[in-house]
C-alpha positions in Angstrom: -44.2 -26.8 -11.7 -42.1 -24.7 -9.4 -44.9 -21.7 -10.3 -47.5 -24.1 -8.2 -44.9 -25.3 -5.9 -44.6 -21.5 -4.9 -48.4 -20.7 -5.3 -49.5 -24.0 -3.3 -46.9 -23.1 -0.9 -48.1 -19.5 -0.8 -51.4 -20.6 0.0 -50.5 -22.9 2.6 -49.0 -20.4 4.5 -51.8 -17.9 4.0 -53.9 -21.1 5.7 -52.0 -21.5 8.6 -51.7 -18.0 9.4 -55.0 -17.5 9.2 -55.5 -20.5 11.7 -53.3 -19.1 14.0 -54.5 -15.5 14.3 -58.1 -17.1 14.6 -56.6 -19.7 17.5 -55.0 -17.0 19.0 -57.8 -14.5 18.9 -59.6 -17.2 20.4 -57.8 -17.9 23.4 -57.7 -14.3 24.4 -61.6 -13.5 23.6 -62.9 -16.8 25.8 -61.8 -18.3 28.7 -59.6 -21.8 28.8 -61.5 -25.0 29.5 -61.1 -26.1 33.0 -58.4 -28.7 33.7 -59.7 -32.6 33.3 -59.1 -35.5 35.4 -59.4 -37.5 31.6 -62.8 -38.7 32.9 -64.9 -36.1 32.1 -64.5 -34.6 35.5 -63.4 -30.7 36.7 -60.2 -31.5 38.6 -60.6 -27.9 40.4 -64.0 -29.2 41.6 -63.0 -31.2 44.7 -61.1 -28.0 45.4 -63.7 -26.0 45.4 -65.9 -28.1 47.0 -63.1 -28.7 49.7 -62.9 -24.9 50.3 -67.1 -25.1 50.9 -66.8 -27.8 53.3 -64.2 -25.7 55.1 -66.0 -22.8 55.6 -69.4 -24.5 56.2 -67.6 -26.3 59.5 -66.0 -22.6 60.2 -69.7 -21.2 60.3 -70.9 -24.6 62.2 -68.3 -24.5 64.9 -68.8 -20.2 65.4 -72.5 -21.3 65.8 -71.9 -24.1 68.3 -69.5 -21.6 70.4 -72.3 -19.4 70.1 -74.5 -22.0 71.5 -72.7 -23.4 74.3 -71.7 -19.6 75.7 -75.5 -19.1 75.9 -75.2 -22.6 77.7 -72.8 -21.1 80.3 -74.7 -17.8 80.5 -77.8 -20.3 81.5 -75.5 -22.2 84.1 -74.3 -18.7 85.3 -77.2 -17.5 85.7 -78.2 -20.9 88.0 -74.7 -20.9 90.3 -75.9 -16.9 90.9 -79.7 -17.4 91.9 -78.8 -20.1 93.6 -76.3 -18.8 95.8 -78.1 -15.5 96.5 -81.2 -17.7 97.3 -83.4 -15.3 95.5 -85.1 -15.2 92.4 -87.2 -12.3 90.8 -89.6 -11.4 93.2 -93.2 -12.8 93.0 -95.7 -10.7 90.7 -92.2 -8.3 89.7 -92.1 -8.1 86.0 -88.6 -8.3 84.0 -87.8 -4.6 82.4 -89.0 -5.2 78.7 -86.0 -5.1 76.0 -86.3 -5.4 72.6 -83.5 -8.1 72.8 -84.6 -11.5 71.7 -85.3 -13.7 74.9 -82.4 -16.3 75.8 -84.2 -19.3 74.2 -85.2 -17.0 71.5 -81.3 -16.8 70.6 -80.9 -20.8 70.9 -83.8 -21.6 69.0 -82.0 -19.6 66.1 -79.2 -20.8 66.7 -80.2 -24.3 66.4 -82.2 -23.6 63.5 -79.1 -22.3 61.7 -76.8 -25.1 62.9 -79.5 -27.9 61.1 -79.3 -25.4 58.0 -75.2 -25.8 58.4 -76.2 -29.7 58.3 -78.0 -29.5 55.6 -75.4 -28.0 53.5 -72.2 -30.0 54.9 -74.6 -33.7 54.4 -75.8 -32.9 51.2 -72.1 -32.1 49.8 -71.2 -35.5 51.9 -73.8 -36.9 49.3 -72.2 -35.7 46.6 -68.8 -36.8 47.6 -70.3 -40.5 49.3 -66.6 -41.7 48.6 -64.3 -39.2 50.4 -64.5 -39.8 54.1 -63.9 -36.3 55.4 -67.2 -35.5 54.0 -68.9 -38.1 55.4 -67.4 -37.4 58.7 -68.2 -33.5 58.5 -71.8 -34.3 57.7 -71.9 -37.0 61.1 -70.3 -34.2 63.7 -73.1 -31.2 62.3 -75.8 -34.1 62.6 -74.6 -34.8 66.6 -74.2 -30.6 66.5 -78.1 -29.8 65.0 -79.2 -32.5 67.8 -77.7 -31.1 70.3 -78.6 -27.6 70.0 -82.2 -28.6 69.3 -82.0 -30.2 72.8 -80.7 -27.0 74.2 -83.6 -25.2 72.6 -86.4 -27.5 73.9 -84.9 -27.7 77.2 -84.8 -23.7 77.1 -88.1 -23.7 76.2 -89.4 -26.1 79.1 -87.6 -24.3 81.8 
């Protein structure tokens, strides 16, 4: 008996080693699972997500700035024809540049802003619960319609 004592035991050990070399090889050949929330859920996803809504309302506020110094180059622009009391002179042409127009620049602008909208509302749909989202998805709609005022405005002037 103590022959397959030492034989059983013999094997046993040849089992687990085995187990363990393969676990081991295992853990260094793939990557871990992502952490769990015991739900089913990533619990590095509202993270990531978190760190997307950051840099979409970066990108969102840069554009806005963008926006409203084209807004004060436009008022500028006003205050200085206005005070001289002279515009361009009738029939003159303005020297041609390759530059996009003024309301060429806001249009874009405004067109990226609503794509920045996009983005931050559909992440707010994802995350309907969690009321920074929500929020961040409200300011870039009142940001997309503002800057689509300042383009048609540009373009009726």
């Amino acid at each position: 008996m103590s022959r397959r004592r030492s034989i059983a035991g013999a094997g046993l050990g040849l089992v687990l080693a085995i187990g363990a070399c393969h676990a081991s090889g295992r853990a260094k050949d793939s990557p871990a699972p992502p952490p769990s929330d015991g739900v089913g859920h990533d619990a590095l996803e509202p993270r990531m997500h978190g760190d997307e809504l950051d840099q979409l309302e970066a990108q969102l506020e840069q554009a806005s700035g963008e926006l409203r110094a084209l807004d004060g180059e436009q008022v500028a622009a006003s205050a200085e024809q206005s005070t001289e009391g002279e515009g361009p002179s009738p029939g003159s042409t303005p020297p041609a540049t390759d530059a996009p127009s003024r309301c060429e620049r806001i249009a874009a602008l405004a067109g990226r802003i609503c794509q920045l909208r996009d983005r931050l509302c559909a992440l707010a749909a994802e995350h309907d619960q969690q009321p920074r989202y929500t929020e961040a998805c409200g300011r870039a709609e009142q940001t997309c319609a503002q800057a689509q005022q300042a383009a048609e405005d540009c373009a009726a002037a």
